[in-house]
VOGU-3710 file (C-alpha; in Angstrom, 3 decimals, decimal comma):
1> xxxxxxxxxx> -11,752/29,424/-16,543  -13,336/28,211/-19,572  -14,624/24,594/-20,338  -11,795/24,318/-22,307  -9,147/25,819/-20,048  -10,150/23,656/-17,402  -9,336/20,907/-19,822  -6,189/21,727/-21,089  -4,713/21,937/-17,297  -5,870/19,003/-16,213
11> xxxxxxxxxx> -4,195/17,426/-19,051  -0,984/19,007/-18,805  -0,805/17,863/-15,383  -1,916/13,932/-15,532  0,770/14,313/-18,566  3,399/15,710/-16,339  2,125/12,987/-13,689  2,659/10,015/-16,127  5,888/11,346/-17,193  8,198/8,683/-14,958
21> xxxxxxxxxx> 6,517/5,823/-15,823  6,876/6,851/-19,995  10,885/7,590/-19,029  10,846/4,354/-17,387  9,571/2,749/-20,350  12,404/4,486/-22,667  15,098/3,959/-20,351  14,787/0,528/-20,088  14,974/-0,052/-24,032  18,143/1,253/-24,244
31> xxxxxxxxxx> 21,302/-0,982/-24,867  22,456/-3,179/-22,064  24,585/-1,945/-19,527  27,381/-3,673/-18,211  25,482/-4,202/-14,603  22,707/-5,204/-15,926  24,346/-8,422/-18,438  26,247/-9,202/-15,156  22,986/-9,346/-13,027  21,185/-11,160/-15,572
41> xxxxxxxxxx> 23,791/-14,109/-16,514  24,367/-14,543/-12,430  22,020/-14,124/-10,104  18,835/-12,310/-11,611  17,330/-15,456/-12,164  17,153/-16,749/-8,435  15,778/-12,750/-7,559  13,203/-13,422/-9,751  12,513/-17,053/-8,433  12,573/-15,200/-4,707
51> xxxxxxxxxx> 10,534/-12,485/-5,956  7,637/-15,081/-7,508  7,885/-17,122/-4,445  6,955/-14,355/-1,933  4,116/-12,538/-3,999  2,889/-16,322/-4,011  2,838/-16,803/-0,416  1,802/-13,852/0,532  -1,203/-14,211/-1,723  -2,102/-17,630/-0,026
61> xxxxxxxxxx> -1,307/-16,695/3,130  -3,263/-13,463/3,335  -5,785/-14,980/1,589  -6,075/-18,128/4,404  -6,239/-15,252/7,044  -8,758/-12,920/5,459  -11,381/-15,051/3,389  -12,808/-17,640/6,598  -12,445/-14,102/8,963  -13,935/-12,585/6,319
71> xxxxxxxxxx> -17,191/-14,720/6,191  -17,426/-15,422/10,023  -17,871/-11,215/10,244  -20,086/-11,472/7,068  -21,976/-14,346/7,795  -22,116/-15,491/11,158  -23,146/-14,513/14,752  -20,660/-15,130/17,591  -19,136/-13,353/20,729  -17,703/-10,247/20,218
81> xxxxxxxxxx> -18,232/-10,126/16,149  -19,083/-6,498/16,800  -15,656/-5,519/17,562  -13,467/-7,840/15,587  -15,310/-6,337/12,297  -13,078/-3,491/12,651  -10,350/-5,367/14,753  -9,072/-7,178/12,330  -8,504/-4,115/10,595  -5,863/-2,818/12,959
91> xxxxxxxxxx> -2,860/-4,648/12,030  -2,793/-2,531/8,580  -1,725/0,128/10,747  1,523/-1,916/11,421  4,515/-1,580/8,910  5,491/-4,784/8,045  9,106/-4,668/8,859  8,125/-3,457/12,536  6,442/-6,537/13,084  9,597/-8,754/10,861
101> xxxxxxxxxx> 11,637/-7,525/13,968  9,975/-7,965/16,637  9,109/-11,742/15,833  12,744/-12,220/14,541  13,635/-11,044/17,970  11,195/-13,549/19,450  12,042/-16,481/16,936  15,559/-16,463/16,671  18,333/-18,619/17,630  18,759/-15,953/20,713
111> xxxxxxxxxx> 15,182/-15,327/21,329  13,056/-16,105/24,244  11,294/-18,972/22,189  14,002/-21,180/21,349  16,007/-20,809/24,402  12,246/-21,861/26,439  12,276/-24,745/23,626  16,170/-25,790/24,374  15,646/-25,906/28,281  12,156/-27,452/27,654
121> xxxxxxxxxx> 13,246/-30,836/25,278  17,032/-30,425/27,166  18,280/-30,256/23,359  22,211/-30,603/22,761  22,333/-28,005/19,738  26,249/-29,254/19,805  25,098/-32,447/18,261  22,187/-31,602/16,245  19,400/-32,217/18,174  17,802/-28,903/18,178
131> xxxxxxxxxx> 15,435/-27,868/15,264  13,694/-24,746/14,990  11,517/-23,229/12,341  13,769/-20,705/10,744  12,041/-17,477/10,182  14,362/-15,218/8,149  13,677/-16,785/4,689  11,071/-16,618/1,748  8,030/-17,850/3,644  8,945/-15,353/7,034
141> xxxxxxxxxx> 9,473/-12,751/5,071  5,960/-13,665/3,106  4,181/-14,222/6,713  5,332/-11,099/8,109  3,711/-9,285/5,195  0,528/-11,310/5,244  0,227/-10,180/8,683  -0,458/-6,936/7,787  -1,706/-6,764/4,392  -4,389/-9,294/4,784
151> xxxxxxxxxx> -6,983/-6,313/5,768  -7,086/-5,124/2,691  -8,454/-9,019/1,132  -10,906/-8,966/4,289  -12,478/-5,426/3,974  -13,039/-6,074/0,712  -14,366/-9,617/0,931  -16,381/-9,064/4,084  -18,229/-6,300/1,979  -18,573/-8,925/-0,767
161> xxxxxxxxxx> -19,897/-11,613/1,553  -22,492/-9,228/2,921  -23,566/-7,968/-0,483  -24,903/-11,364/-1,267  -27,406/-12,558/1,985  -27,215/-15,602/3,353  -30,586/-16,435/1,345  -28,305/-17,858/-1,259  -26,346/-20,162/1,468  -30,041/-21,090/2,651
171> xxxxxxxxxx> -31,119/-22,083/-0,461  -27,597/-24,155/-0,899  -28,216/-26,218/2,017  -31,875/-26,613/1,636  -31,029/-28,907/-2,266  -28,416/-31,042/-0,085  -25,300/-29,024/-0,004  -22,664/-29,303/2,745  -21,462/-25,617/4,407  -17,954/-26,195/3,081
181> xxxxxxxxxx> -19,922/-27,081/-0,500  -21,947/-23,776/-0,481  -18,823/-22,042/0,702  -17,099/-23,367/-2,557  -19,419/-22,904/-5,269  -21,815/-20,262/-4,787  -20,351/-17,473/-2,087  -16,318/-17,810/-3,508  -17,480/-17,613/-7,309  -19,749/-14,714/-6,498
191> xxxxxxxxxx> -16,885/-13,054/-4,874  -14,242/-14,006/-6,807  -14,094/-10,207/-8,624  -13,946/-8,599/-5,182  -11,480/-11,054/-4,342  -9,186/-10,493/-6,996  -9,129/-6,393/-6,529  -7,950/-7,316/-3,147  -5,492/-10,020/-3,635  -3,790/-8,068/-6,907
201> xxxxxxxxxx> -3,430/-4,823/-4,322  -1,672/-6,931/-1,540  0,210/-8,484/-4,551  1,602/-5,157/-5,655  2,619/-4,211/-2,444  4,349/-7,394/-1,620  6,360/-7,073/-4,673  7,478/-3,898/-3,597  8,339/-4,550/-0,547  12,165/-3,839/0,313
211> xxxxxxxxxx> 12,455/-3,377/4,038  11,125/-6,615/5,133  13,041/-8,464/2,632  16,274/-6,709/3,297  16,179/-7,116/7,018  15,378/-10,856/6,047  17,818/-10,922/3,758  16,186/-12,388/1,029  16,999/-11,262/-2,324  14,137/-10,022/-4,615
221> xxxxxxxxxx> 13,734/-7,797/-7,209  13,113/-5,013/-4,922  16,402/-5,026/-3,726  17,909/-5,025/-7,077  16,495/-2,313/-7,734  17,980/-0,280/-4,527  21,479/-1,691/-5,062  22,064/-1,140/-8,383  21,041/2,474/-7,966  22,479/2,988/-4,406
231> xxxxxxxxxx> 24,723/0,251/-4,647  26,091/0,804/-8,088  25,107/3,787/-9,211  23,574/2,291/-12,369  20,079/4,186/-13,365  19,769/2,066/-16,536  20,348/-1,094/-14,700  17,422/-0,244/-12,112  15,162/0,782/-14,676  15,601/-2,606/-16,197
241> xxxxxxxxxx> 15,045/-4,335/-13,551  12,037/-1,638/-12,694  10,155/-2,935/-16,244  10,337/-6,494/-15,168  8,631/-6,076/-12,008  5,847/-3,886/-14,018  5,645/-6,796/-16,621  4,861/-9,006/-13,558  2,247/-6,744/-12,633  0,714/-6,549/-15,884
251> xxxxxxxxxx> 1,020/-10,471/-16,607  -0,917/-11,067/-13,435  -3,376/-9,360/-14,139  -3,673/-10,122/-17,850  -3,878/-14,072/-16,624  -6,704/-13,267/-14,268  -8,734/-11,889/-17,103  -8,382/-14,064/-19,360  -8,811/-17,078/-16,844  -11,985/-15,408/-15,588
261> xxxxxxxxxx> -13,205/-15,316/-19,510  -16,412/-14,283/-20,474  -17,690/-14,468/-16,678  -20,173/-12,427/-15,091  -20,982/-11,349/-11,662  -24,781/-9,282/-11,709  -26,298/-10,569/-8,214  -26,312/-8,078/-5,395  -28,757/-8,411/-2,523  -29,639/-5,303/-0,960
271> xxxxxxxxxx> -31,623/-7,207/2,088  -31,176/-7,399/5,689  -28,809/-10,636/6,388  -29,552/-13,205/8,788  -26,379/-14,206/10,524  -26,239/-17,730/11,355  -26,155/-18,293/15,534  -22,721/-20,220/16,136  -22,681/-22,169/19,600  -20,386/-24,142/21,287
281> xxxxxxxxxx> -16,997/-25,423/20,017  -17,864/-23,613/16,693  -18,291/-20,042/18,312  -14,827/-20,657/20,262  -13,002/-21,635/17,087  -14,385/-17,964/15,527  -13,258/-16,012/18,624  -9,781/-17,636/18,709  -9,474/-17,240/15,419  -10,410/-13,846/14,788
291> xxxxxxxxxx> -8,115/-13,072/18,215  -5,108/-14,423/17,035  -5,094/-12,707/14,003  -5,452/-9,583/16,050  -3,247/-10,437/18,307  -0,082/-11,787/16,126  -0,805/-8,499/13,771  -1,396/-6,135/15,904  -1,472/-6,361/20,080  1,742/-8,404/20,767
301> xxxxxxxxxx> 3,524/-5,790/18,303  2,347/-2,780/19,837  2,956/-4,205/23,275  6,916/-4,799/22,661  6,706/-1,554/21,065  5,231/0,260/24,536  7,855/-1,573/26,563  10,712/-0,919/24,379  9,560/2,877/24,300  9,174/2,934/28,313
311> xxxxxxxxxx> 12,803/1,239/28,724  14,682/3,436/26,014  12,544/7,174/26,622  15,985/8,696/27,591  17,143/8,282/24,548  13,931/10,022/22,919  15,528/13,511/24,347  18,085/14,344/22,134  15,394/16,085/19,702  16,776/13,970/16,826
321> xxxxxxxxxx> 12,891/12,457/16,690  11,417/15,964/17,267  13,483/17,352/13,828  12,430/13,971/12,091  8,987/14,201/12,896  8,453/18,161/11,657  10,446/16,869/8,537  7,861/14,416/7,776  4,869/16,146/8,845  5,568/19,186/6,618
331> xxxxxxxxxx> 6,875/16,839/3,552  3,299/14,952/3,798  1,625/17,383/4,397  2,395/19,305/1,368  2,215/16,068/-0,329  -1,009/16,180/0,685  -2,455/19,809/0,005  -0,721/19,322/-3,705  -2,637/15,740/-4,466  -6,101/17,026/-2,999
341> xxxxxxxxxx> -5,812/20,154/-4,789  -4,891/18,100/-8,502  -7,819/15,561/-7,697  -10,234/18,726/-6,988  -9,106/19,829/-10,508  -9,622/16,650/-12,284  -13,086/15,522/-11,047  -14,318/19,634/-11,723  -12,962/18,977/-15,348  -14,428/15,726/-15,685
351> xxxxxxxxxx> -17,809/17,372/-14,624  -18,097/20,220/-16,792  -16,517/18,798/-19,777  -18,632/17,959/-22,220  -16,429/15,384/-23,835  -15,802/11,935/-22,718  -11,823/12,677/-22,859  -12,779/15,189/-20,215  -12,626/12,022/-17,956  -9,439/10,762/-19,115
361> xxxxxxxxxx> -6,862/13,031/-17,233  -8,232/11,656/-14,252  -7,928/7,714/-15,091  -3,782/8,767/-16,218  -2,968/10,520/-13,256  -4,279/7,320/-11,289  -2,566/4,688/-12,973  1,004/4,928/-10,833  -0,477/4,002/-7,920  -0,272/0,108/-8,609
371> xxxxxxxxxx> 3,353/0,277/-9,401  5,424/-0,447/-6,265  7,077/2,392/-5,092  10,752/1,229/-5,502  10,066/1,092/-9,280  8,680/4,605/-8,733  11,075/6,373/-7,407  13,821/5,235/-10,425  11,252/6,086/-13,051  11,015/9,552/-11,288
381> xxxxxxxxxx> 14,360/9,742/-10,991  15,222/9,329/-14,762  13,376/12,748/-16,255  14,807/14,502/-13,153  18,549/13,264/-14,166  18,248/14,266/-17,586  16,711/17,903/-17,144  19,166/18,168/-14,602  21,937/17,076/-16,558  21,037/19,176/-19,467
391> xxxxxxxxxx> 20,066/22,211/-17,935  23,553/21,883/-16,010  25,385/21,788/-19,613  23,529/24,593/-20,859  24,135/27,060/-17,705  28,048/26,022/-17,977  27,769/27,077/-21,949  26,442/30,166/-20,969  29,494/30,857/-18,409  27,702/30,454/-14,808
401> xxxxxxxxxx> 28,687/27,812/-12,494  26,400/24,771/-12,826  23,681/24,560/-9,952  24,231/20,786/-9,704  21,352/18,387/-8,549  18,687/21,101/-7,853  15,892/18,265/-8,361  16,705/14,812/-7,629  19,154/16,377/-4,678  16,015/18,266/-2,689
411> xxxxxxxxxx> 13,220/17,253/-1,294  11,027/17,811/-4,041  12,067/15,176/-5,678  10,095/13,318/-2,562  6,922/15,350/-2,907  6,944/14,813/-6,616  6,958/10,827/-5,966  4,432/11,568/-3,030  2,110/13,272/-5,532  2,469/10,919/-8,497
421> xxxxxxxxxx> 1,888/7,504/-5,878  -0,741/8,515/-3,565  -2,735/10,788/-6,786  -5,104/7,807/-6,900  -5,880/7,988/-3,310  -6,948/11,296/-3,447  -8,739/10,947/-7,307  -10,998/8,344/-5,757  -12,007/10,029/-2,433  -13,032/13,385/-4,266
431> xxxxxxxxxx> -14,070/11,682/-7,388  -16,881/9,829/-5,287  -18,649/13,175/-3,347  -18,470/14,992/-6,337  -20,897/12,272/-7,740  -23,013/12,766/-5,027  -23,512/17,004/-6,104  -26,967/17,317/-7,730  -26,004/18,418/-11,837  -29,680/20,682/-11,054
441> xxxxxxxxxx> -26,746/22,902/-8,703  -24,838/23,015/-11,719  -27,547/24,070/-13,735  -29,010/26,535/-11,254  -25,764/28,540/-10,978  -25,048/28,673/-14,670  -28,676/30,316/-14,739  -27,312/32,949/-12,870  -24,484/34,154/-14,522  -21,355/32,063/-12,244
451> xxxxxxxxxx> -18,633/31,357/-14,091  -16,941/27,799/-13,706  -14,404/28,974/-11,213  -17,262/30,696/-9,192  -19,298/27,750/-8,936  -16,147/25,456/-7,821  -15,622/28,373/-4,992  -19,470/28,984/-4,125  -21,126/25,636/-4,346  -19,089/22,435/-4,668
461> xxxxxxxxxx> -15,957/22,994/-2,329  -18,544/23,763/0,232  -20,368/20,415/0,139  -17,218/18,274/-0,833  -15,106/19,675/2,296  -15,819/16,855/4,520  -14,056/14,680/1,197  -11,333/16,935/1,083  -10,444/16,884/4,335  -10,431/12,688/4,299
471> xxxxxxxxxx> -8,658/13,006/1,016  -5,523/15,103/2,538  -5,413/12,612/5,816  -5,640/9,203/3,627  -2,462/11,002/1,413  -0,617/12,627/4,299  -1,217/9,072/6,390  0,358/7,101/3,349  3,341/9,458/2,943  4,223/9,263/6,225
481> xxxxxxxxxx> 4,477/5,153/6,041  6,007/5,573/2,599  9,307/3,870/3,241  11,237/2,889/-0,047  10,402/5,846/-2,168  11,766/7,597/0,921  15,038/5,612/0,625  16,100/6,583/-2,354  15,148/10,019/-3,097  16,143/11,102/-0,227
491> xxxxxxxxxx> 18,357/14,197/0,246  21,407/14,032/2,584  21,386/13,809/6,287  17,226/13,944/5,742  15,454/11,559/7,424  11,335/10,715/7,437  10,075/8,732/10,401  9,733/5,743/8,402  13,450/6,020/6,941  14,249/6,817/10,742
501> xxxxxxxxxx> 12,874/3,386/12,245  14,128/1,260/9,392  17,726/2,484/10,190  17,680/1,304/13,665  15,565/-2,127/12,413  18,485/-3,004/9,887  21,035/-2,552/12,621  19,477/-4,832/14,854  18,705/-1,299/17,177  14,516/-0,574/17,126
511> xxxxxxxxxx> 14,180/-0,362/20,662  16,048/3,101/20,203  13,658/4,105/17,221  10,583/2,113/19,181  8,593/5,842/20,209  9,375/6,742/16,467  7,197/3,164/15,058  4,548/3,956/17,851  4,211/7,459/16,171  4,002/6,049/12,536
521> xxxxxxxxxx> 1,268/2,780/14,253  -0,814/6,104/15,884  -0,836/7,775/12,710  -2,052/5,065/10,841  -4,941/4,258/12,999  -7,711/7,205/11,523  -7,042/5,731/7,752  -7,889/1,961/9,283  -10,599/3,427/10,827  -11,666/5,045/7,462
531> xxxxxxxxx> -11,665/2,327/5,461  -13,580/0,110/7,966  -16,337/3,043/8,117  -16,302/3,484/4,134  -16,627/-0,514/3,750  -19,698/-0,316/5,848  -20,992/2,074/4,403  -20,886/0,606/0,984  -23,324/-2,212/1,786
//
């Protein structure tokens, strides 16, 4: 293909790509529907009270977990820092409403905790002399979620940390400056950009976050969205809803930026860092610390999860979990072959086009992957409904029998949502090693006659495999976590393994889907691993 050929398909897809989130946009401008006035004059208000409230605590308690592990890894020398540098990565391998269950099961009235606590303090619960912290509420909810979103703050903060020495710290203490002091006004405000990338990521996926707060019960935005589509039936009434969580988006990150002002960040130290020796009571704090977070995140999870599989495996032999899990390996990985294959296109275009909207395609296509993924799948949903809807009228007016929901009713309406989200995953991996191809290559082959397709084929998939291949496990990793995009496109009587688990968790019944969360923890491992690797890397 030409320059220019190259061009105009990588267009028409990242067009085709960005399609939901424009019918999102136009849906939601239409008139009012009845649902939707309802909603809004009774309880909208306290969803989006709920729905603040979480993304806050969530923010403040991944960031109390991530920033101090963040600098002890950075920073500081202390038994066993060599392994909790990519321990505390593990519990991102978790799904978040795994671990709501398991310590709801621990917590609860009926749990092993407060019955130990009742027979401990011989507390009459009869007359109100038993208290207990209640977990299923705003701030359990938000702490489950912290618990396994926080590795995203601390990758990105330990690489931060490292980036700038502990010269600068030195220098701190050496004009009077108290650790805590230094802490506070040189190493935060020097991180504070990495910082916010990683807190407005764990925000995003907080706010769309529907399992955890379902099973919680706690009523958010996230679940408006599911019930008035699944609920209701009302498309226009989710896609209302939809633009309000986007506008949250949007208004947190406007307020960042125009907090931060005319700020800037330049230093970068590109030295060898000289950890500071901790001893005694302060090297025991670091170790428990960094343990527990391991340890409430990850271990105690995966522990309940072995036992439950061990004392329920009969019940793994029905070959129920066997069908699920060739379902969901064959939807992600086409998922995945489809978004490695578009992000191999757009990075090719953006190198051999010789205009600077050659680069463009590639930023559009990219852009879905901050909205959360219930808002997602109703803005995909809306194009699908109305081609369906009018290609159904116009086969009837030509006399055949309408094919029905040939779209939104099949699983490619999943794939489709798979491919729009997780684009940017794959965009970023294959963007970055095709920076790394010498343009001389380029040059050389165009010297010798290639053509642009030849020169893809001959000389750049060859040294970008190794990128390829990550980029098709990070994507067919994420769609196989992907839980409420699963939810509610969806065909009949199809089931992924994370739809599978989160129908036992919401009956109260994951010890009979426990093997099933093992399989989704295992396959989330090699991304963890991944990221730890690439953040290492990067410094």
């Amino acid at each position: 293909m030409s320059n220019n050929k190259w061009l105009i398909a990588a267009w028409t897809i990242s067009i085709i790509l960005i399609l939901p989130a424009v019918f999102l946009i136009l849906q939601s401008t239409g008139s009012d529907t009845p649902l939707f006035e309802h909603l809004w004059a009774t309880v909208l208000s306290e969803y989006i009270v709920n729905t603040i409230q979480l993304v806050v605590l969530v923010l403040l308690f991944s960031a109390f977990f991530a920033l101090p592990s963040a600098w002890l890894i950075a920073m500081c020398d202390f038994p066993g820092r060599r392994y909790f540098q990519w321990l505390l990565m593990l519990p991102l391998a978790m799904p978040a409403y795994v671990v709501a269950y398991i310590y709801t099961d621990l917590f609860d009235f009926a749990g092993p905790i407060q019955r130990t606590m009742r027979a401990l303090f011989q507390s009459d619960v009869a007359v109100g002399q038993h208290w207990f912290f209640e977990i299923r509420n705003v701030p359990g909810a938000a702490l489950m979620l912290a618990l396994v979103l926080y590795p995203y703050l601390y990758l990105i903060a330990r690489t931060a940390f490292m980036e700038q020495g502990s010269h600068l710290f030195q220098v701190s203490r050496s004009l009077g400056q108290k650790p805590w002091q230094s802490f506070r006004r040189i190493a935060m405000p020097l991180c504070r950009p990495a910082i916010v990338v990683g807190l407005m990521f764990i925000g995003a996926e907080a706010l769309g976050d529907f399992a955890t707060v379902h099973y919680f019960a706690v009523n958010t935005l996230t679940t408006a969205v599911y019930d008035s589509w699944l609920g209701h039936g009302s498309l226009s009434a989710a896609a209302k809803i939809s633009i309000l969580m986007l506008i949250g988006v949007m208004g947190i990150l406007a307020i960042e930026r125009w907090q931060r002002g005319r700020q800037r960040f330049y230093h970068k130290y590109t030295g060898q860092n000289a950890l500071f020796k901790l001893t005694g009571w302060r090297a025991r704090s670091a170790v428990i610390y960094c343990f527990s977070l391991v340890f409430s995140g990850f271990i105690l999870p995966v522990v309940i999860l072995l036992s439950y599989a061990i004392d329920y495996a009969s019940l793994n032999t029905d070959g129920q979990l066997g069908r699920v899990l060739l379902q969901t390996v064959w939807l992600a990985l086409l998922a995945a072959l489809i978004t490695t294959a578009l992000a191999v296109l757009f990075s090719f275009t953006t190198r051999v086009s010789s205009s600077a909207s050659g680069a463009l395609p590639t930023k559009l296509s990219s852009m879905s992957y901050m909205m959360p993924s219930t808002v997602l799948a109703i803005a995909v949903l809306i194009p699908m409904t109305l081609f369906e809807n009018n290609f159904n009228d116009f086969w009837v007016a030509m006399g055949y029998q309408a094919p029905g929901l040939f779209l939104s009713g099949t699983t490619f309406a999943l794939v489709f949502a798979f491919v729009v989200r997780f684009q940017a995953v794959a965009n970023g991996t294959i963007e970055a090693s095709f920076l790394a191809v010498s343009p001389s290559l380029d040059m050389a082959a165009k010297s010798l006659g290639k053509t642009d397709s030849q020169m893809l084929r001959l000389i750049h998939l060859p040294l970008i495999k190794k990128s390829v291949f990550t980029a098709m496990l990070l994507v067919f990793i994420e769609c196989m976590k992907e839980l409420p995009a699963a939810l509610l496109l969806r065909p009949f009587n199809f089931d992924t393994l994370a739809t599978f688990v989160y129908q036992y968790v919401s009956d109260e019944q994951l010890e009979q889907a426990a093997f099933a969360a093992i399989l989704i923890v295992l396959a989330g491992l090699y991304p963890v691993m991944r990221l730890t690797q690439m953040g290492e890397k990067s410094i």
